[in-house]
N, C-alpha and C positions, 0 to 999 in steps of 0.2 A: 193542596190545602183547601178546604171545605169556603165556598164563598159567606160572608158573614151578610146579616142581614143589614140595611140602611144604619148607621149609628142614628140618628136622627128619631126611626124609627123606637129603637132599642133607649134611647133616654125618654121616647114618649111615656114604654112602659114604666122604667122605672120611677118616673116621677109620679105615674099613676098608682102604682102601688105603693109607694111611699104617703099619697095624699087621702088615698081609697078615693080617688075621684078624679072624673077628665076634665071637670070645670078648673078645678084649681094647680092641675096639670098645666092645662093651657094658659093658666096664668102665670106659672113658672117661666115656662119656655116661651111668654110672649107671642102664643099663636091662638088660633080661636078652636074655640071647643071641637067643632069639626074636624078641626086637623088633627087632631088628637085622635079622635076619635076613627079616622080613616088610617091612621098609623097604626092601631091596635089591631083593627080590622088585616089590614096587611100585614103582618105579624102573625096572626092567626092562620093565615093562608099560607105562609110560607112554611111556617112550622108544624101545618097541620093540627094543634089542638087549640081549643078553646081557653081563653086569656084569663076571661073576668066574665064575673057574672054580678047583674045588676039586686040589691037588696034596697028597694026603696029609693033612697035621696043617692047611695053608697056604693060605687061599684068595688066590691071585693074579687081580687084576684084567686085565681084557682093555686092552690099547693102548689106546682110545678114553676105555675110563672111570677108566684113569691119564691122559690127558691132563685129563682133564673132573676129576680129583679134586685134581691138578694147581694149576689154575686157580681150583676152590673154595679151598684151602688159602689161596693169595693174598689170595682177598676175606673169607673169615673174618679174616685179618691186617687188613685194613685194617679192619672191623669191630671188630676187638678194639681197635685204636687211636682209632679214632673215641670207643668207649665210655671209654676209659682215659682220651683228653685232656677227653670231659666230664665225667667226675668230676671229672676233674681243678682242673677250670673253678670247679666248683661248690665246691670246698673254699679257691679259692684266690681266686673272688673275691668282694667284700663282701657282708654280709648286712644286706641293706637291710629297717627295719624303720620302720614308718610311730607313730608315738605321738599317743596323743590329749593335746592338753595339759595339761591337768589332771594326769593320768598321769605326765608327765613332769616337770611343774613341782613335783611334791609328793609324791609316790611315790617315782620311780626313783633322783634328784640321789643322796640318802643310801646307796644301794643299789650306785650304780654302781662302785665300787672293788670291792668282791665278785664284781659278775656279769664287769668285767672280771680279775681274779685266773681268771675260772673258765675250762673249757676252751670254756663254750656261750657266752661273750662275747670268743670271737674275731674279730677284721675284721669289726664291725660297722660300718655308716652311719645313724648318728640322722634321722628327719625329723620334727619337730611341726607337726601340722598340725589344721587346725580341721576341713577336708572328710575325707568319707569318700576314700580311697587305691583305685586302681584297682589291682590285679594284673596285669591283662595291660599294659597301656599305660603305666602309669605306675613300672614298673621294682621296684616293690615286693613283698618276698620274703615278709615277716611285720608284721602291725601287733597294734597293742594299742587295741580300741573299747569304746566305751559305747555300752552300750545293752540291749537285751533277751535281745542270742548271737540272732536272726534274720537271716541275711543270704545272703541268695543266691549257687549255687554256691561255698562256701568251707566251711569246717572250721572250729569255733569250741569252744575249753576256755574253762570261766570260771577265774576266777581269784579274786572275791571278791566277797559280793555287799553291799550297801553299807547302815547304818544310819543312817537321820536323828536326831541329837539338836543341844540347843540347846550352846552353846557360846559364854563370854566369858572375858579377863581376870580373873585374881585380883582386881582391884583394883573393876572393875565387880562381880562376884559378891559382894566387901562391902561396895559401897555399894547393892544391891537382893536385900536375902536374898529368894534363891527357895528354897521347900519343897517346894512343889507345883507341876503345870501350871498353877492361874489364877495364880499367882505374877506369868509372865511378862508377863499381861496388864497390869501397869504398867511392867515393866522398857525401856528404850530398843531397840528390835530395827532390826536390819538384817537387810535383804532382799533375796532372789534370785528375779530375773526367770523360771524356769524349777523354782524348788523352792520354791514360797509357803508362809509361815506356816500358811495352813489344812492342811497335809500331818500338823501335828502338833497344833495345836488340834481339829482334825476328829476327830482318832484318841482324845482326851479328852472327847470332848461338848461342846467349847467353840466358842463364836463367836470366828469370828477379828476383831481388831480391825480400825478403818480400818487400811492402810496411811500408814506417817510415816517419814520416815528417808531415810535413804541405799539408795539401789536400785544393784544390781551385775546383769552378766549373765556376771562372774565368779566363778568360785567360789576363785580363788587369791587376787584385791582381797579378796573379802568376810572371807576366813578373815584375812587380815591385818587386814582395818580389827579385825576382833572382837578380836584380839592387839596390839590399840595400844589398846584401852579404850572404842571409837569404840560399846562397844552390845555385844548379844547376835548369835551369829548361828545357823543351822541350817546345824548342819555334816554333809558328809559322812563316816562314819565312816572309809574309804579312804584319805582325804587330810591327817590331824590325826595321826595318832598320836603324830608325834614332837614337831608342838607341844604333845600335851599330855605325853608324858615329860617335856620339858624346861619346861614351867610356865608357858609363856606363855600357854598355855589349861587352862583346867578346865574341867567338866562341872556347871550349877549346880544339875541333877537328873537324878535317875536314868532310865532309861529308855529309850527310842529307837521310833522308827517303823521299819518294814522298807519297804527300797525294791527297785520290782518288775526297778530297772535296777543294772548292775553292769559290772562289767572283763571283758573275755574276748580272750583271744590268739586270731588269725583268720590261714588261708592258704590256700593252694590245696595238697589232694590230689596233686596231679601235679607239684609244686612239682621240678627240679633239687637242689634244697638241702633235701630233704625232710627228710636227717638233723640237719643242723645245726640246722633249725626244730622240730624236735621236741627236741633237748637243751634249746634256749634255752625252746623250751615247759615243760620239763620242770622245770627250773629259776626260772621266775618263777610255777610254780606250787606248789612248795617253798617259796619267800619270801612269798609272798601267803598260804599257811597261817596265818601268825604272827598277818594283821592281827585277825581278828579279837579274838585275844586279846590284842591292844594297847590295844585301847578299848574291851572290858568291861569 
C-alpha cells in the first residue's frame, strides 16, 4: 500500500484551495502563514508537480491539485461524520458500570436518587457483580473495586479508604458494657471469613479469642445479623453510616483500625465515553468525601 503523504500536510492543501489563499488557510487551521506555506511546498516535492500558482493577492490552484483538493474535501466530510456519529454513540448509548456488591448493596441504594437527579447519572446500566469486570470483552464502561487501586492497564481514583471498628445493637451494647478493647473479649462477636477479629485485638496487644459464633463471608449478612442483636461485629466503616445515623447500630468503643484496602472507581484511558466517566468519577467522589465524617 502506496505511503500517503502528512494528513496535516493534505488539509493544508485543501483549505488552500478552498480559500484561494494560505493567509486564510492558516487561519483555518490555527497555524501561521509559513506553515502553510512549507506544507504546500512539501507536497509539491513529494508529488513532484506544482500545486499553486500565485495571481496577485490570490494563490490559485493548478487543475490537478483542485481535482486532488477536490476529493480530499469529500473525505474530510466523511471523516468529520464518522467522528460526529461516534460521539454521538457515546453520549447516547448506556454507561455500563460494573459494582462491587458490597458497594452497591450499602453504599449507593441511599445515594441513587441524587446521582440519578444529576447530569453524571444519565443512561446508566447497573451490573453487581462478585468478579473482577473485563473492559475489553465484557462491555463494561466504568466499575467501582475493592481493593488496594492496583490493577493492570486501567485508571484507578479512590474514593474512600475504609476503617475497622466494632459495632452492635443498642440493645446488645447494654446488655455488655464495653469501655475498653479487652471489654470485647467476653462480649458475643460475629465473624468475617476475610476481616478476623485479630485485625483489631492485634492492633491492642491482645490475644484474639477462639473463634465462636456465627461466621459470614458477607459483609452485608454480617452488618445485619449485628443490627438484629445477633452479637458484635467488625464493621466496615464504608458500609454503616447510615445504620448508625439511624440507630440501629452504635459504636460500643472508640476507635478503629485502618485498612490497607478501600473503594476506587477504575477505566480504561482510551475509554469512547471518557467524558461521561469522568463526571460520574467526579461526582462519587464528591459523595464519598462525606463518608468519612459520617463515622467519626
Amino acid at each position: 500500500m502506496r505511503r500517503l503523504p502528512p494528513f496535516f500536510a493534505l488539509r493544508a492543501l485543501e483549505s488552500a484551495a478552498r480559500h484561494r489563499s494560505y493567509s486564510r488557510a492558516a487561519d483555518e487551521l490555527a497555524v501561521t502563514h509559513g506553515a502553510v506555506s512549507q506544507q504546500i511546498r512539501r507536497l509539491e516535492a513529494e508529488l513532484g508537480a506544482k500545486l499553486f500558482e500565485r495571481r496577485g493577492n490570490t494563490m490559485v490552484p493548478t487543475p490537478a491539485a483542485q481535482r486532488l483538493a477536490d476529493e480530499l474535501g469529500r473525505g474530510f466530510d466523511v471523516l468529520q461524520n464518522a467522528v460526529s456519529e461516534f460521539d454521538a454513540g457515546a453520549a447516547r448509548d448506556p454507561l455500563v458500570i460494573s459494582l462491587d456488591p458490597q458497594f452497591a448493596g450499602r453504599w449507593l441504594p441511599s445515594r441513587l436518587p441524587k446521582l440519578l437527579a444529576d447530569e453524571a447519572g444519565a443512561h446508566m446500566e447497573f451490573r453487581v457483580e462478585d468478579r473482577r469486570a473485563d473492559f475489553t470483552t465484557d462491555g463494561v464502561d466504568v466499575a467501582v473495586r475493592y481493593g488496594a487501586g492496583r490493577w493492570d492497564g486501567v485508571e484507578a481514583q479512590h474514593l474512600f479508604a475504609e476503617t475497622l471498628f466494632p459495632v452492635c445493637s443498642p440493645k446488645v451494647a447494654a446488655e455488655h458494657p464495653m469501655h475498653e478493647p479487652k471489654d470485647l473479649l467476653t462480649a458475643p462477636l460475629l465473624h468475617h471469613g476475610y476481616r478476623p477479629w485479630s485485625l483489631w485485638f492485634g492492633a491492642f496487644g491482645l490475644d484474639t479469642p477462639p473463634r465462636e459464633g456465627l461466621l459470614f463471608d458477607d459483609s452485608v449478612m454480617l452488618v445485619e445479623a449485628a443490627a438484629q442483636g445477633l452479637g458484635v461485629a467488625l464493621a466496615r466503616s464504608g458500609l454503616i453510616e447510615h445504620d448508625l445515623a439511624a440507630g440501629r447500630l452504635v459504636r460500643p468503643l472508640e476507635g478503629g483500625v485502618a485498612s490497607e484496602l478501600g473503594f476506587y472507581v477504575v477505566w480504561r484511558a482510551d475509554s469512547r465515553k471518557l467524558r461521561r466517566i469522568q463526571a460520574l468519577r467526579d461526582w462519587l467522589v464528591a459523595e464519598a468525601a462525606v463518608v468519612q465524617e459520617a463515622v467519626e
